[in-house]
N, C-alpha and C positions, 0 to 999 in steps of 0.2 A: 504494500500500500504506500503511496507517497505521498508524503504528510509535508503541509503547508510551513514553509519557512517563520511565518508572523506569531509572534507569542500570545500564549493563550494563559489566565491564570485560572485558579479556581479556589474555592475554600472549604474546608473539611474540618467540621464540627464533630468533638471529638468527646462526648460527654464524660467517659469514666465513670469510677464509684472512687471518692477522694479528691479527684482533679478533674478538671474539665480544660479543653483547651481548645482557641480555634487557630489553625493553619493557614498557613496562602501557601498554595504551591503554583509553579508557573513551569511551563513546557514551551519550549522553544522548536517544537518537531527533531528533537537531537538527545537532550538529555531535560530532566526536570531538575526543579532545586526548591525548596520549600524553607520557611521561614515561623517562628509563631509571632500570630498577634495579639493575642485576650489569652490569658490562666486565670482559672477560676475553683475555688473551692468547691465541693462538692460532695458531703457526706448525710447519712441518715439523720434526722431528728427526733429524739426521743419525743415523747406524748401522752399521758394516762396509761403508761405499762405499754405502748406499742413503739416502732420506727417506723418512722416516714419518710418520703425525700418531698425537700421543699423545691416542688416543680415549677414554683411560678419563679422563686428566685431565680432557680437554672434555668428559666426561659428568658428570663431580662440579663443573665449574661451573657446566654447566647447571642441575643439582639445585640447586647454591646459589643461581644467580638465580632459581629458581621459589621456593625458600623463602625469598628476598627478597622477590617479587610477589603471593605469597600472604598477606601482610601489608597488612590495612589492610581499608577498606570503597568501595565493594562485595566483594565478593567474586570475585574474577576466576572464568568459567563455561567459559572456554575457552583452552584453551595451541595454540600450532602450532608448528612446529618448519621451520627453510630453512636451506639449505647452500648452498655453492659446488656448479659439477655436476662431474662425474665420476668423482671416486674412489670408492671402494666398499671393503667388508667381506665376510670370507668364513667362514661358521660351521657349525660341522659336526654331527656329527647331536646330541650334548649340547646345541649351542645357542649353546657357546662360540666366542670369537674363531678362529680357526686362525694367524691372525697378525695384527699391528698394520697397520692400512691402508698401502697406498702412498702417497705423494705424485705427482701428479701432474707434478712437480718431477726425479722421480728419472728418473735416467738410462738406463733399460731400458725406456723408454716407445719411444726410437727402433731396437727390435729388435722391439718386437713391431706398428710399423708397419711394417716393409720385410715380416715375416712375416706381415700380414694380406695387403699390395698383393699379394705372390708366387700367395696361396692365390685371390685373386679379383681380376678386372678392379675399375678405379675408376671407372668409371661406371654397373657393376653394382651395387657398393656406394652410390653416391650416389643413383639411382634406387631401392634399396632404403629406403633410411633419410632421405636429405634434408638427411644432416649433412655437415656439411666434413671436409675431409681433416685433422685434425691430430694431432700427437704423443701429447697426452696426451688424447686420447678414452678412454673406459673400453676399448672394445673392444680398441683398441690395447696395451694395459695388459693385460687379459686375455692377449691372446694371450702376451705378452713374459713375466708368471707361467705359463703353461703352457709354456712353454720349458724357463723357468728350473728351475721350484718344481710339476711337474706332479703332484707330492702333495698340493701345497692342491687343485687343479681334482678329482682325486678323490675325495677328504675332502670335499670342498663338500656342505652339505646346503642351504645358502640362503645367494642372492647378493643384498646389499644396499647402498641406497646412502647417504651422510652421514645426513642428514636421517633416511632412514627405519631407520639402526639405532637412532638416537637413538631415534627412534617407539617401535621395537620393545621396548627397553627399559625406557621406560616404561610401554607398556599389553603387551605381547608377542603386538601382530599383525604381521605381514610382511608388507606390502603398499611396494609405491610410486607415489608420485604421477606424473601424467603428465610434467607440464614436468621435471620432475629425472630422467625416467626416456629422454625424447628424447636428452637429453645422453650416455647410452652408447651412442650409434650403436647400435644393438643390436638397436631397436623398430622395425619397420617402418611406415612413415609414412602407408602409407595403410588398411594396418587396424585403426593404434594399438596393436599385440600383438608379441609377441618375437618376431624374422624368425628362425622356423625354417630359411632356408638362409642366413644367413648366420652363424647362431650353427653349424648344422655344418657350411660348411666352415672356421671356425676351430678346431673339434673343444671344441665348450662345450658341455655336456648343457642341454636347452632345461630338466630337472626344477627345476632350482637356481633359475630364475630367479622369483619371485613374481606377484603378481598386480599389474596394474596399474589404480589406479584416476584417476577424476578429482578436482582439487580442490574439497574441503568433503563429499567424497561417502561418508566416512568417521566414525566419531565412537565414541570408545569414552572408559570412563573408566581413573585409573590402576591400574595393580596395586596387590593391595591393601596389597603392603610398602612400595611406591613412596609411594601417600598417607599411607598411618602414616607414613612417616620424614619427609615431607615437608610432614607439619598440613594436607594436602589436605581437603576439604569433599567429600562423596558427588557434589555436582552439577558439579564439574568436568570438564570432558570435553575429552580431547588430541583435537582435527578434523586430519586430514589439509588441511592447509591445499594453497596452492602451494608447493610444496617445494624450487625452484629459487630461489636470489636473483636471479634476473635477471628470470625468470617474475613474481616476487611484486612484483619493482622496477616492472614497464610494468605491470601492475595498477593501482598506485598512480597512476600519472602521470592529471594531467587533460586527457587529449588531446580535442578537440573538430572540429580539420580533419582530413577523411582524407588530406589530403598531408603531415601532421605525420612528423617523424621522431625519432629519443630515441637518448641517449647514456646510458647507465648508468654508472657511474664507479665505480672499488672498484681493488681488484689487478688486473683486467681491466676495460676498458672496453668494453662491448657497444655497436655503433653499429648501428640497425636501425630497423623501422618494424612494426607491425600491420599482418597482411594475413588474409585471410577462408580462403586456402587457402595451403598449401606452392606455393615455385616450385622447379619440379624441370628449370626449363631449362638447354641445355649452358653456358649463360653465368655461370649462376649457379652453376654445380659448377666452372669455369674460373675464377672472381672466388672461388673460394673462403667463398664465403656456407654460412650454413647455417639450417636449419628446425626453431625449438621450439615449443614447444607453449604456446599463451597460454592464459585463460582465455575461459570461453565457446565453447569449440571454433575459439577464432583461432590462426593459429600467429605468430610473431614471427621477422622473416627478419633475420638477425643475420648480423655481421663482429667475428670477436674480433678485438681491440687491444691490445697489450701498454698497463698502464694504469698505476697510483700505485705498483704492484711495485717499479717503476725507483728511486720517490724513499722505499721504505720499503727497499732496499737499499742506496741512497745512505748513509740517516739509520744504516743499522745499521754500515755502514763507520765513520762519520763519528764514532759515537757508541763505537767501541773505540776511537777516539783520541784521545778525549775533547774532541773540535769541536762544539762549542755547533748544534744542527741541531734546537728545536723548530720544528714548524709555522709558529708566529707569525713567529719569526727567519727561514727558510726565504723565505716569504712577504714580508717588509719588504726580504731582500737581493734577490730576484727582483724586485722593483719596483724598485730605484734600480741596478740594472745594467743592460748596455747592450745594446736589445733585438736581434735577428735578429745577432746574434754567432756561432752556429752553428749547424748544425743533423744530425740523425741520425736513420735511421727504428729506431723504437721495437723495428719488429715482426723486425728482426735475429733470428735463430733463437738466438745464444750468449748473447743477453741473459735467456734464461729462466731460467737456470738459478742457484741460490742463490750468492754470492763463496763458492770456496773456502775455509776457516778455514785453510789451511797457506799461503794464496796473499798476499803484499802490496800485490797490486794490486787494489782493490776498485769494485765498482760504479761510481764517478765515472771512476775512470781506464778501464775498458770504454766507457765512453759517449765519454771523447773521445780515445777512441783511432778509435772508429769516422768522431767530426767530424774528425781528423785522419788520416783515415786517404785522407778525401775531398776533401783541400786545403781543410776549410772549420778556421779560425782558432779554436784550443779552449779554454778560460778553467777556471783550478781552484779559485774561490771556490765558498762552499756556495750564495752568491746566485746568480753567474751560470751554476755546472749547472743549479741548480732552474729557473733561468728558461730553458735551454737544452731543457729536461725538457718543459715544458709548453708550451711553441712545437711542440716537433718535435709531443708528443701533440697539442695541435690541429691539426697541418699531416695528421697519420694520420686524427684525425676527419674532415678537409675530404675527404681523396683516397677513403676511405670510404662519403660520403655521395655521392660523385660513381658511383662504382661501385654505390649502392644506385639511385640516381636512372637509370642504365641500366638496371637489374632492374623498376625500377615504370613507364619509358618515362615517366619525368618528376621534377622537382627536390622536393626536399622544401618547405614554404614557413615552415617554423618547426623547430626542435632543442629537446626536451622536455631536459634535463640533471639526473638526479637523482644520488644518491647525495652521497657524501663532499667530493665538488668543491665540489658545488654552496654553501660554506660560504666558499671563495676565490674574491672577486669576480675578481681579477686574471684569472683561468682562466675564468671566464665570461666575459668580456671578452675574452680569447684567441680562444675557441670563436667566439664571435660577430663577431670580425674577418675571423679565418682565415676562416671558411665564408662571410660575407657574410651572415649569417642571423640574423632575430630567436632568440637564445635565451631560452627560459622555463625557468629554474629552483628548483626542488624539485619535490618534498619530498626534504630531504635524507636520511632515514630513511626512502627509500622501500617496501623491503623491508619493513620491520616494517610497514610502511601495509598494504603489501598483502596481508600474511601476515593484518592485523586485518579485513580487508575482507571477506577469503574466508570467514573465522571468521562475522562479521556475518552474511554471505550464507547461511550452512552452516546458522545458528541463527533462520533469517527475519526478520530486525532489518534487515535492507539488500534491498532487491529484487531488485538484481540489479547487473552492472558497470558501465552507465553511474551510475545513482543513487549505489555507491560513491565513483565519483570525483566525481562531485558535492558529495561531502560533503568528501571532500579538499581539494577547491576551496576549500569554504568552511570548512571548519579549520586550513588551513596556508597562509599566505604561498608566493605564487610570484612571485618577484622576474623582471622582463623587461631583458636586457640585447640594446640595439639595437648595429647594427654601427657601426664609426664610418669611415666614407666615407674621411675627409681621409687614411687609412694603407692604404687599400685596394692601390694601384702595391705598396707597402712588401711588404704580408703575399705578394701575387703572385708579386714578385721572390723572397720568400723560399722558396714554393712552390717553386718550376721548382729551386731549388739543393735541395729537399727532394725534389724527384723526378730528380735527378740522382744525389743521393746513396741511395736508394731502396735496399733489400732487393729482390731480383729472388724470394725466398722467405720465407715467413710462418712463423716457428718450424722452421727448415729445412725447408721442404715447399715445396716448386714446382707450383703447381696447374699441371694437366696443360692 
């Protein structure tokens, strides 16, 4: 394809859970290059014993960073919008909120899992959908609000999810994109459409739910209060990008072997690989895998991991009492403490949940209470948790990849590492010991990569997904970190006390 010499920019709203940020990336038919213009906060709100996210704030910063990005030349031609998956909005027939989303945090997530498993077997479920069993899947949530609050479920005129209420607010279509829309357990996985029997034996009216499309397959421009307030230009157009950050994240990645495999890194860390179809064997609904939806009609067979939650709980303990915990500091004490001191699996079910504000025991003391809980020797500098932190996570990437490499009937031969990590070498160098595997890392803003890719693709400026990452390749540095042999006994020995110590369940759920 030959693609127009004149630069094109676009922007890629990037929500998170913690951060939020908006991008300008620009394409010049050669290589792209990307910049941020708006970071914004963006964490749950406690409330009467529940968590919430305050969506109208996160909507007025998104507005601010687009009327940050909309500043300048070229003229940005395309906004996309991604989210974290699962949680969702429920708006009734005016249009409006009916209440402030859930978190996917809050504690009524494990009422309306026991209340899905009662209503249907779990392997009918998993043959339905393809997703994992876990607490805070939309559906789960669903059900646990119809319990609760079975006045919102009949008030519902339309069920939406992060990403696309934003959408909806700026142009006011309802749709959802696929990869964020697998995320609600919801869809069933082989006709791509909302699984009519499993939405009624939860008792969900199938009306409420939208249309779902694929990424870039959408394209509207904004309302037209939305562009007056916002100095928008007539040729702006919000694309339904990929709407999941994880989706939008292996977009990005420039994978080139098909035995490659990719860690995404964020609050959650996604450990998985690209596969052409869903695996829907009983092994993989036992290993607790699960099935999203890539680009190009591939799906992406994924193991959620508890991920940087751990050390952005840590930093908020750390930081009501007033203990010095930026990153860098974090980072420099993790290096000169003393390594495989202890260890704890991440994916502890109690570890999900936010430190109580009435409780004085926070985040650090959970963590080694669980290393001592195991006869493994527990340390309470901010160095040596953090270093305690990111051992255990790669020793959960290693056991992870082990378990995906039974699912493919073979090892991975490379770990693609994007996101937030990918910025501390030390943690690359972790990865790549623990597993024995070359790792390649970035683009650390893989998300926003990929959220621009789609955009490109949507607007005929990029061809298609491989040429994407082509160009990725050759616009962003991917730094390669080899394993280093001489610690290999070391990371092993530390293994088997990491699978000693081991969670027998993922987010309290025991795959069957």
């Amino acid at each position: 394809m030959t693609m127009a010499e004149s630069c094109e920019s676009y922007l890629a709203v990037d929500l998170g859970g913690g951060s939020g940020r908006v991008m300008r990336g620009s394409f010049d038919g050669r290589q792209m290059s990307m910049s941020e213009v708006h970071r914004f906060g963006n964490s749950p709100v406690e409330a009467s014993g529940h968590w919430y996210w305050d969506i109208r704030r996160l909507f007025a910063s998104v507005r601010e960073g687009l009327r940050r990005g909309l500043v300048g030349s070229p003229t940005p031609s395309g906004v996309g919008i991604t989210s974290w998956g699962v949680d969702f909005a429920l708006l009734g027939e005016d249009g409006d909120l009916l209440s402030d989303p859930y978190s996917y945090r809050d504690p009524q997530c494990k009422a309306g899992f026991d209340a899905v498993l009662a209503a249907m077997d779990w392997d009918e479920l998993f043959a339905a959908t393809g997703i994992q069993a876990i607490e805070v899947n939309t559906l789960f949530q669903l059900a646990a609000v119809h319990r609760s609050r079975p006045d919102l479920i009949s008030s519902a005129r339309r069920f939406l999810m992060i990403a696309s209420l934003i959408d909806s607010w700026l142009t006011g279509r309802e749709v959802i994109e696929h990869s964020l829309a697998t995320t609600s357990q919801c869809l069933d996985v082989s006709t791509r459409a909302w699984s009519t029997p499993v939405l009624r034996r939860v008792g969900l009216p199938l009306s409420m739910f939208p249309e779902v499309v694929q990424p870039g397959a959408a394209s509207d421009p904004l309302l037209s209060r939305q562009a007056e307030e916002l100095g928008a230009s007539s040729r702006l157009q919000v694309i339904v990008t990929m709407q999941h950050d994880t989706g939008a994240s292996v977009t990005a990645l420039p994978i080139k072997s098909p035995l490659a495999a990719f860690a995404s890194t964020g609050t959650w860390i996604m450990v998985g690989a690209e596969v052409a179809s869903p695996v829907l064997t009983p092994r993989c609904r036992d290993l607790n895998f699960t099935n999203e939806a890539g680009m190009g009609g591939t799906f992406q067979l994924l193991k959620n991991l508890m991920g940087m939650w751990l050390l952005e709980e840590c930093r908020r303990h750390w930081r009501s009492r007033g203990i010095p915990c930026d990153y860098i500091g974090l980072a420099a004490g993790a290096r000169a403490a003393t390594p495989f001191a202890a260890v704890f699996d991440p994916d502890w079910g109690d570890l999900i949940a936010p430190d109580d504000p009435s409780c004085t025991a926070g985040m650090p003391d959970r963590i080694i209470r669980h290393c001592q809980g195991h006869q493994v020797p527990g340390a309470a500098g901010t160095g040596a948790v953090t270093r305690i932190v990111l051992e255990s996570i790669a020793l959960s990437i290693r056991r992870a990849l082990g378990w995906l490499a039974e699912l493919r009937s073979g090892p991975a031969d490379c770990v693609h590492l994007c996101g937030g990590a990918v910025a501390e070498p030390l943690f690359c160098q972790m990865i790549a010991d623990a597993t024995q595997l070359p790792v390649l890392a970035g683009p650390a803003e893989a998300t926003a990569w990929g959220n621009i890719c789609v955009q490109a693709i949507a607007r005929r400026r990029v061809a298609d997904l491989a040429q994407a990452r082509e160009l990725i390749a050759a616009s962003v540095p991917i730094i390669s970190y080899e394993p280093n042999t001489t610690t290999r006994d070391r990371w092993d020995e530390h293994y088997q006390r990491f699978l000693e110590a081991a969670a027998t369940s993922t987010y309290g759920i025991r795959p069957s």
